[in-house]
C-alpha positions in Angstrom: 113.2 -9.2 39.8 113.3 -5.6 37.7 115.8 -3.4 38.9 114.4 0.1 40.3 115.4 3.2 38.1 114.5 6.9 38.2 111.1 7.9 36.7 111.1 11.5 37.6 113.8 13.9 38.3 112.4 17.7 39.9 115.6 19.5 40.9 117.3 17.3 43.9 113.7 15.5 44.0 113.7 12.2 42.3 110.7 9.6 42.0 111.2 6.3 41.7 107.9 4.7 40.3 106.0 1.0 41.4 108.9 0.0 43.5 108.3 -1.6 47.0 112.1 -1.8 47.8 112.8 1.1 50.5 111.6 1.9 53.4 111.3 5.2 54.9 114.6 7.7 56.0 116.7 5.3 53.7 119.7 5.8 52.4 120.0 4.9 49.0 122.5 5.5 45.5 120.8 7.2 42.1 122.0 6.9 38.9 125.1 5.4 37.5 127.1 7.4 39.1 125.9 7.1 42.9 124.7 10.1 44.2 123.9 9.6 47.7 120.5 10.4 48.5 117.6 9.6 51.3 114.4 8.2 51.1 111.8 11.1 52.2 108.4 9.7 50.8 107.0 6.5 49.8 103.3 4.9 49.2 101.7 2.6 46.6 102.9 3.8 43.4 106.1 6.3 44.0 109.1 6.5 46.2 110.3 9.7 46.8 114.3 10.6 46.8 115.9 13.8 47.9 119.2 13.8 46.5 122.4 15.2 48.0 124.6 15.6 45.3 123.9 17.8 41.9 121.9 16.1 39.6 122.7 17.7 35.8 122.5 14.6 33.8 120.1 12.6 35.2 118.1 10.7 33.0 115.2 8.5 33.8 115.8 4.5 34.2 119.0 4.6 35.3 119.4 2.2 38.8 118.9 3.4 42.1 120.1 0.9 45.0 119.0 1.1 48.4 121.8 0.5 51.0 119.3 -1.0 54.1 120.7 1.9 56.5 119.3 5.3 57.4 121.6 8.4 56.1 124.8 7.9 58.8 127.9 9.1 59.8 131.0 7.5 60.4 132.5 8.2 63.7 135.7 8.0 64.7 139.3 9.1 65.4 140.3 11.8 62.1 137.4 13.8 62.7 139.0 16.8 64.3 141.2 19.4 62.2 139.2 18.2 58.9 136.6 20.5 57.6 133.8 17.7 55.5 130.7 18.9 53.4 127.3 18.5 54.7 127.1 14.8 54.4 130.7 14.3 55.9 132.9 14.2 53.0 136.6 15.0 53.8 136.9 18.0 51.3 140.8 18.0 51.5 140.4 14.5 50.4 138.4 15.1 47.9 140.4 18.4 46.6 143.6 15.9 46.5 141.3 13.3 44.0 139.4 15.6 41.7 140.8 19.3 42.3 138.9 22.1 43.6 135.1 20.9 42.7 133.6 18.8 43.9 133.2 15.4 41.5 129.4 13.9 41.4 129.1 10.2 43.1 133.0 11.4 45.1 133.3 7.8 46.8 136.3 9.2 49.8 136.3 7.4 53.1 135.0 9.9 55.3 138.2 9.3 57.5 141.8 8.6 56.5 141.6 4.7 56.2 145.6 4.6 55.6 146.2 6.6 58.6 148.1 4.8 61.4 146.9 5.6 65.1 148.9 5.1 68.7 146.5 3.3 70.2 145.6 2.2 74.2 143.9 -0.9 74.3 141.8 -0.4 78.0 139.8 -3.8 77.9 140.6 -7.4 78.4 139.6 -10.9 77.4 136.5 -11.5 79.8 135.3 -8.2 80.4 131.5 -7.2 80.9 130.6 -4.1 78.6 127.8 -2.3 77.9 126.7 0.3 75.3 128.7 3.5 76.1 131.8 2.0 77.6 134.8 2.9 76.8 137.7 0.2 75.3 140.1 2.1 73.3 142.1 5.4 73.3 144.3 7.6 70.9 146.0 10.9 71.1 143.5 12.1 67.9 145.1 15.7 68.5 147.7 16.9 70.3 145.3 18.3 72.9 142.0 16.0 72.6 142.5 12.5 73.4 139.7 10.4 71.2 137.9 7.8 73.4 136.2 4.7 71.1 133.1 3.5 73.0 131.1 0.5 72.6 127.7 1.2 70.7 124.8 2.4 72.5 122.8 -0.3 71.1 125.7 -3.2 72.3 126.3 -5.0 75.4 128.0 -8.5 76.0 131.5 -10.1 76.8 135.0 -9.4 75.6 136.3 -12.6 73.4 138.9 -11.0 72.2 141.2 -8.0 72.8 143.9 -6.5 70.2 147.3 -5.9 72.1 148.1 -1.7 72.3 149.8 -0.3 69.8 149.5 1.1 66.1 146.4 0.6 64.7 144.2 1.4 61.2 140.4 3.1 61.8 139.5 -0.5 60.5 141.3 -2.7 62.0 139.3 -5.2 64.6 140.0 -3.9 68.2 137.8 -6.1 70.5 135.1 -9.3 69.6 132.0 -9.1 71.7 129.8 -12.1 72.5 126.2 -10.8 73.3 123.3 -12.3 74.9 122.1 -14.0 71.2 125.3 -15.6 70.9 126.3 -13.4 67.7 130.2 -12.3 67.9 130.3 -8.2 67.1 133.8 -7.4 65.4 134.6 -3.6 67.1 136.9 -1.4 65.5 138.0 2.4 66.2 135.5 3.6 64.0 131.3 3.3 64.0 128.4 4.8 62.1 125.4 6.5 63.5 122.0 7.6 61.8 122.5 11.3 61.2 118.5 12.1 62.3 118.5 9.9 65.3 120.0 11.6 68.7 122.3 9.3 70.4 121.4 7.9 73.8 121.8 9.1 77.1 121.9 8.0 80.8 120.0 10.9 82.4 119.6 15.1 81.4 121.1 17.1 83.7 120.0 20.7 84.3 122.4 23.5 83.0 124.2 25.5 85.6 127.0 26.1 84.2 127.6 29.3 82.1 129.7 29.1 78.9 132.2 31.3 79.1 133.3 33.6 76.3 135.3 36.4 77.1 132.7 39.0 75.4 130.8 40.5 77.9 127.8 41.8 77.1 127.3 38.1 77.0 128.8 36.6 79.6 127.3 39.7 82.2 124.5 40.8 80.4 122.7 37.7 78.4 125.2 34.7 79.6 124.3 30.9 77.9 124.7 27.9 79.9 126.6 24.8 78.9 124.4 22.7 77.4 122.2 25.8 76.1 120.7 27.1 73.1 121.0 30.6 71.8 119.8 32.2 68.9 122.0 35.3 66.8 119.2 36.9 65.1 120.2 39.7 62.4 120.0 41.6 59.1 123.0 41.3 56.2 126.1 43.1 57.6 125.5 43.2 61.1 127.9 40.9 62.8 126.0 37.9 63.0 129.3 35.6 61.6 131.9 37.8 63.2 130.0 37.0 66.4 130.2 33.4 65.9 134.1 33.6 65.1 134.6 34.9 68.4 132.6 32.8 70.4 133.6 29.6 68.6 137.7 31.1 69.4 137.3 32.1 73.1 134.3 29.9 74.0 135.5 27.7 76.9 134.2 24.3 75.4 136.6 21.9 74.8 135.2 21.1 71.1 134.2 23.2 68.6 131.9 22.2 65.4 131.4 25.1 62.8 128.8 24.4 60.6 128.3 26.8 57.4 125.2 26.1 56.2 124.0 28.2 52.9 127.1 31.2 53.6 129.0 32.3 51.3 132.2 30.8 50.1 134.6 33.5 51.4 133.5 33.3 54.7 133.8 30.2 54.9 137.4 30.4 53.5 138.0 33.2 55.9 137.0 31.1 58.9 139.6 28.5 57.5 142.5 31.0 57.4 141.5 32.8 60.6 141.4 29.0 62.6 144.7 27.5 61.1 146.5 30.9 62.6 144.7 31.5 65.5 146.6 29.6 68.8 144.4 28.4 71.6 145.0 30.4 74.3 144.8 27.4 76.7 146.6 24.8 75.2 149.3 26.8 72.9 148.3 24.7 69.8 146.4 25.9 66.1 143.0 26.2 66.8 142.2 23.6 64.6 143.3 21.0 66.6 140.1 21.2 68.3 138.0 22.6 65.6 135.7 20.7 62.9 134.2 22.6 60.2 131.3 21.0 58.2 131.5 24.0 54.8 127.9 23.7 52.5 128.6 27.0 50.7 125.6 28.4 48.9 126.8 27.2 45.9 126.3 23.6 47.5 123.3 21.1 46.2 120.3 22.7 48.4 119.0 19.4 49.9 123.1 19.0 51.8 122.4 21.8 53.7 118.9 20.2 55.2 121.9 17.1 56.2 125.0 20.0 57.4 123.0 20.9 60.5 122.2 16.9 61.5 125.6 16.1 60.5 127.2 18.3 63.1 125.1 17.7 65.6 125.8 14.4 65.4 129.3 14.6 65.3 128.8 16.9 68.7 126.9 14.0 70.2 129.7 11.7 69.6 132.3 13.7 71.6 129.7 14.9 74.1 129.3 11.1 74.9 133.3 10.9 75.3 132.7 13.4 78.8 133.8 16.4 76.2 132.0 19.6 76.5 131.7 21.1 72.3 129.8 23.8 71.3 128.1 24.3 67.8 128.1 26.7 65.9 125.3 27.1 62.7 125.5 29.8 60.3 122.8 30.0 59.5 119.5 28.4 60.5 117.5 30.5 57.9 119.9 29.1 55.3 118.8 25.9 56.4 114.8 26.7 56.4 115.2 28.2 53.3 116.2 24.7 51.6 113.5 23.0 53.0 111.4 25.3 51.5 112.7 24.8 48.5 112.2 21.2 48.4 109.3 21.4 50.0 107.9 23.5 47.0 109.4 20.7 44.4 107.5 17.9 46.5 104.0 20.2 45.8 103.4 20.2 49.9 101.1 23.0 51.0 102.6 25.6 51.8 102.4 28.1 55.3 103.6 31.2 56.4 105.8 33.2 53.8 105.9 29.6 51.8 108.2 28.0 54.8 106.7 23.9 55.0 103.8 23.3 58.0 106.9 21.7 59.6 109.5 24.1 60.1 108.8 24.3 63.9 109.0 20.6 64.5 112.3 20.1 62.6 113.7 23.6 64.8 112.3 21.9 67.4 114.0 18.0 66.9 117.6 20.4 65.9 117.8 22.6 69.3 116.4 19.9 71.9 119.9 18.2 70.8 121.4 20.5 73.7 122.0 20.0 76.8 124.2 19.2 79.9 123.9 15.1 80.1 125.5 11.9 82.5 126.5 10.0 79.4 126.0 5.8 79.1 129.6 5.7 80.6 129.1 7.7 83.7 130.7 11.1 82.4 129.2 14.6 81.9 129.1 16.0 79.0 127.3 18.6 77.1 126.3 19.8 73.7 125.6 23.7 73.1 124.0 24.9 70.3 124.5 28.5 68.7 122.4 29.5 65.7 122.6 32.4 63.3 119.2 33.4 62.0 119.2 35.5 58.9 115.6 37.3 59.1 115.0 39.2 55.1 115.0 42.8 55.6 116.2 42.7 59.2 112.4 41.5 60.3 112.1 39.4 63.5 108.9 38.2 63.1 109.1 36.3 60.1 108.7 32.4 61.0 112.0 31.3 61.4 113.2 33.9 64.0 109.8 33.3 65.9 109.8 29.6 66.0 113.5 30.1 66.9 112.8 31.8 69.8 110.3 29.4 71.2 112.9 26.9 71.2 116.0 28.7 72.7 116.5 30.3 75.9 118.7 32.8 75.1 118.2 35.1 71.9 121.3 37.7 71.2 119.1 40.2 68.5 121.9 42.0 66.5 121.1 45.4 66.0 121.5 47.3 62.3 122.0 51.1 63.4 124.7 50.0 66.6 126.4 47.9 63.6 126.7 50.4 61.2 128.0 52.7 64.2 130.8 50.4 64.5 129.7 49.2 67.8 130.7 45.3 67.9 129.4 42.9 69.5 125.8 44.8 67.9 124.0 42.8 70.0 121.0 45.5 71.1 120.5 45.3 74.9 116.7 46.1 75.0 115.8 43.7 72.8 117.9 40.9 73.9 117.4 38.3 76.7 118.7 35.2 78.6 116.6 32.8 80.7 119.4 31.0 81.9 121.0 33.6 84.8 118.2 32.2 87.0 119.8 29.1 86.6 123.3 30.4 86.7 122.9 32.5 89.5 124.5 29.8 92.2 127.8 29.8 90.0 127.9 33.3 89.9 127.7 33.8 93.9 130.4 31.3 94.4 132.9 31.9 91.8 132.5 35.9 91.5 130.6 36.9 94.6 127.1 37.8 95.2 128.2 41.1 94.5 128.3 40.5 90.7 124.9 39.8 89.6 123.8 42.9 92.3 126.6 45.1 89.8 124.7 43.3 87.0 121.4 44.6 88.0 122.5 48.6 88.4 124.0 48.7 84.5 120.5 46.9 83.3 118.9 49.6 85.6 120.6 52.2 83.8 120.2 51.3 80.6 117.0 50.5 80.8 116.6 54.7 82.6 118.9 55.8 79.7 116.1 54.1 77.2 112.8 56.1 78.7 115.2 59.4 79.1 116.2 59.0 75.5 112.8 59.0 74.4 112.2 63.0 76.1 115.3 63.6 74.8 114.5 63.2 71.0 111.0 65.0 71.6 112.7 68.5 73.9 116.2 67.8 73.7 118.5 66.9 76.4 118.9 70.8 77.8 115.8 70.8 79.8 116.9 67.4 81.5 117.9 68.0 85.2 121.4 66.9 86.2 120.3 63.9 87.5 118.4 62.6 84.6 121.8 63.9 82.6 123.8 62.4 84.6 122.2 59.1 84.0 122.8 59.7 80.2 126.5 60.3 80.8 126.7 57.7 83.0 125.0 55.2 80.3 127.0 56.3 77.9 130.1 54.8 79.8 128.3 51.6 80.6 127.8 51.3 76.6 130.9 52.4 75.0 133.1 51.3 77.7 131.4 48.4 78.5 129.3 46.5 76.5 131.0 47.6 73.0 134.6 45.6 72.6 137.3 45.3 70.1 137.8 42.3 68.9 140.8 43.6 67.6 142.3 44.6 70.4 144.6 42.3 72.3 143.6 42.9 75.7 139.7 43.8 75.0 139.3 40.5 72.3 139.1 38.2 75.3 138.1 39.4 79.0 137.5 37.3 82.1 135.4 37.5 84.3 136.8 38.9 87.1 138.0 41.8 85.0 134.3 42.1 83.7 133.4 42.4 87.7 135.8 45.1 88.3 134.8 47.1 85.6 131.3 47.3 86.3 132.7 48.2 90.5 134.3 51.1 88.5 131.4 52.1 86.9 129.2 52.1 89.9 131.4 53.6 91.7 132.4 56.3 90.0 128.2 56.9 89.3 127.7 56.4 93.2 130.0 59.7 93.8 128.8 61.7 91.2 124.9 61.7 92.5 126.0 62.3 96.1 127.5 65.8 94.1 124.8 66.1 92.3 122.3 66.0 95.2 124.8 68.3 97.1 123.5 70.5 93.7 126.6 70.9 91.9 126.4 71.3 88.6 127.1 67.9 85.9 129.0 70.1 83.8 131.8 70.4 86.8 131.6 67.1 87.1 132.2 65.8 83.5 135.1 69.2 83.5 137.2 66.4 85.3 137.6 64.3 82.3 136.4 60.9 84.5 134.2 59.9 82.6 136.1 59.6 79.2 139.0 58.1 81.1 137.0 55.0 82.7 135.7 54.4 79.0 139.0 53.5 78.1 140.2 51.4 81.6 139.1 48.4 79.2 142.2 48.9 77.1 144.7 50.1 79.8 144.0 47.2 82.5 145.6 44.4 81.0 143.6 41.2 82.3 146.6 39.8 84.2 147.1 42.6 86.3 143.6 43.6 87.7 144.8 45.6 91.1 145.2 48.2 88.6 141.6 49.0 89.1 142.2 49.8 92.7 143.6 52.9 91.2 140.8 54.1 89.6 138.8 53.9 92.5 141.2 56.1 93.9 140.9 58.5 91.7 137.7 58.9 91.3 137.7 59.3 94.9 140.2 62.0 95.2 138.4 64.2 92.2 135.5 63.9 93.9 136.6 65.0 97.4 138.6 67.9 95.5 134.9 69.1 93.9 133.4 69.2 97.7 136.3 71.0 98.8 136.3 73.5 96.6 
């Protein structure tokens, strides 16, 4: 039997001519020096390869091998606190082997195979499992306890059960008999096709909100656990900076960072900013809860296709271990634009702005990975995806910000002008919107008070009055406004500069809860609830704003700190007394 060797190399695209070997999705090894690669096309004459790694030096007939397997994963404890490339290579590994490049046909263990782990045996000789079930544990981090579960795919009876103790990723922790009579060895570790979403008991609906201390979007545009939003916006307005903040103050118990495309410093930046940054929950370096999956710009294109389906598995995976994680992508254009590319090597024809006729369906199979799930073992988990969009030019209606939006429920459009005014998070309010507060709304009434999405409702009202004032204003000018219709200005200016803009820089305005976030809105109201009694009683605005109120509730954000909220009882007060003073005098 002839061996099968490259006949055509196009870029990452490599054709592989008469060969009847592979099948379809597999993963296979090219050249001599085995770049990993994945079968994406095969017929009667040529098998088509895309290949992950760089291929300089290529030449035609040298081997490629199929492995049998779909492009995988491996799975288990080591994951966490390790940042991989896009097809889940341990970079620190790899920088320890071959320096700061990476080396072509890099053959590292995805996890530390050396590495001994403290591990709980929970099963017996004799046991029933199933697929899902849990049979090991191990501190993995100090604050996330790793949970090895039987495959989905696996079912049968315990023959044998390695005592508790220390234990290698490799070493054999159970035997399984199954139905067929076949003996499956189970160790901490397992792999799992990367494009294949893993298994579920039932969907659950998503109620819920993800928590993340910012709030314009946990009041204005909140995202549910097991949700998908989209951060749509031009170069330089905020789009990764937003994503640093959610992925640090997010309340998910996992987070996966995926750089897909970005450039190298920022990915370097998130590195430094995570091995600083302490959880404010547990005490302990962020990254002890953090995996970042870096495929730089400078990366083979064809990795950054596999980055995205690489941490979504790897969310899956702790999802099914009852773990809520939330994923982070920057960016999803990055990620179009290599399919593009590849798609333009394989001669496909070509659709809007030269994206493939399949960019929707691959959004489409990436975001319906979310959601709020009962896993095979009987916990709840959930997966929530976050994607950066990187429209050219700013322009929302090119394809992948449109076909973005059909697929998530909450779209966060970052604003050039409020970003270049230095107001962070840029995210524009009349542009933006959430479909999940519908669903959200029970959790709202019962941990806040019904009282908070009824404050919610009077800012959007205001905004959205400030928006059809501002319109007059740039035809006539704000002088001929009545005081009412200025006062509504004024007033919106407060909402927007003392609410919805916040310093991430600041410590008591980076994170805010939501009670705080409650109370400042009260304040808000309140002190616009007095103001048009005045001015209905026809005294004049300017009288009004003399009293400096205004400008002083702007900055309540940074002179309430969030563990000592009564303080806002004070400002009521105040605003009360200036008032009363006004009608008295």
């Amino acid at each position: 039997m002839t061996q099968d060797c490259i006949y055509g190399i196009n870029g990452p695209v490599i054709t592989v001519k008469e060969s009847h070997s592979f099948s379809m999705m597999e993963m296979v090894y090219v050249g001599r020096e085995h770049l990993v690669g994945e079968v994406i096309g095969v017929n009667d004459h040529f098998t088509t390869i895309q290949c992950y790694e760089e291929t300089t030096g290529l030449k035609p007939g040298e081997p490629v091998e199929g492995t049998g397997a779909p492009m995988n994963v491996t799975l288990g404890p080591g994951i966490l606190d390790n940042i991989f490339d896009g097809i889940e290579r341990p970079l620190k590994a790899i920088a320890e082997a071959s320096g700061s490049f990476i080396a072509r046909g890099s053959n590292v263990s995805a996890l530390n195979e050396d590495r001994v782990w403290d591990v709980t045996v929970t099963r017996k000789i004799g046991d029933e499992l199933s697929g899902g079930d849990i049979y090991a544990t191990c501190p993995e981090t100090q604050i996330i306890e790793h949970r090895s579960m039987v495959p989905p795919n696996l079912s049968g009876k315990v023959t044998f059960a390695a005592p508790s103790g220390p234990h290698k990723v490799n070493d054999t922790i159970l035997e399984i008999l199954d139905g067929n009579g076949v003996t499956h060895k189970l160790t901490l570790c397992q792999k799992w096709p990367i494009k294949q979403p893993r298994p579920v008991k039932k969907h659950l609906p998503s109620q819920i909100p993800l928590v993340t201390g910012q709030r314009i979007v946990d009041t204005m545009f909140p995202l549910a656990k097991g949700g998908a939003a989209a951060i749509p916006g031009g170069f330089g307005t905020g789009k990764t900076m937003m994503q640093h903040q959610l992925a640090k103050w997010c309340d998910a118990d996992i987070i996966i960072y995926v750089g897909c495309g970005e450039r190298g410093n920022e990915m370097s930046q998130v590195l430094e900013e995570f091995s600083e940054l302490i959880d404010p929950k547990s005490g302990r370096p962020m990254t002890d809860r953090t995996v970042l999956i870096a495929n730089t710009s400078n990366m083979p294109v064809a990795a950054r296709e596999a980055s995205i389906y690489t941490g979504v598995t790897l969310a899956e995976y702790y999802r099914d271990m009852g773990y809520h994680v939330a994923m982070m992508a920057d960016s999803t254009s990055r990620w179009a634009e290599a399919l593009r590319e590849i798609s333009g090597r394989l001669e496909e024809m070509p659709a809007e702005e030269g994206f493939p006729a399949y960019l929707p369906s691959r959004l489409a199979q990436f975001y319906e990975r979310a959601g709020m799930v009962e896993n095979l073992n009987g916990s709840d988990g959930s997966v929530t995806l976050i994607g950066a969009v990187s429209p050219a030019g700013g322009d929302f209606s090119e394809p992948v910000t449109q076909n973005t939006k059909r697929f998530t429920r909450c779209f966060w459009a970052l604003d050039k002008s409020l970003a270049y005014a230095r107001h962070y998070p840029a995210i524009n309010w009349m542009d933006s919107y959430s479909e999940y507060l519908p669903d959200l709304t029970d959790w709202y009434n019962q941990n806040l008070g019904e009282e908070f999405l009824e404050y919610r409702s009077q800012i959007n009202q205001i905004l959205q009055e400030e928006n059809k004032l501002m319109e007059i204003v740039k035809l006539i000018g704000a002088d001929v406004l009545p005081d009412d219709q200025k006062l509504v200005i004024e007033i919106a200016r407060v909402v927007r500069v003392g609410f919805l803009q916040q310093n991430a820089f600041h410590q008591e305005d980076t994170f805010v809860p939501m009670e705080k976030q409650k109370r400042m809105m009260r304040t808000i109201l309140h002190l616009y609830a007095r103001a048009k009694q005045l001015v209905a009683a026809s005294i004049p605005i300017s009288t009004i704003l003399a009293t400096g109120l205004f400008d002083k509730i702007v900055k309540m954000k940074y002179d309430v700190p969030n563990n000592q909220l009564e303080k806002f009882d004070a400002y009521i007060q105040e605003i009360d007394t200036a008032m009363d003073a006004i009608v008295q005098a």
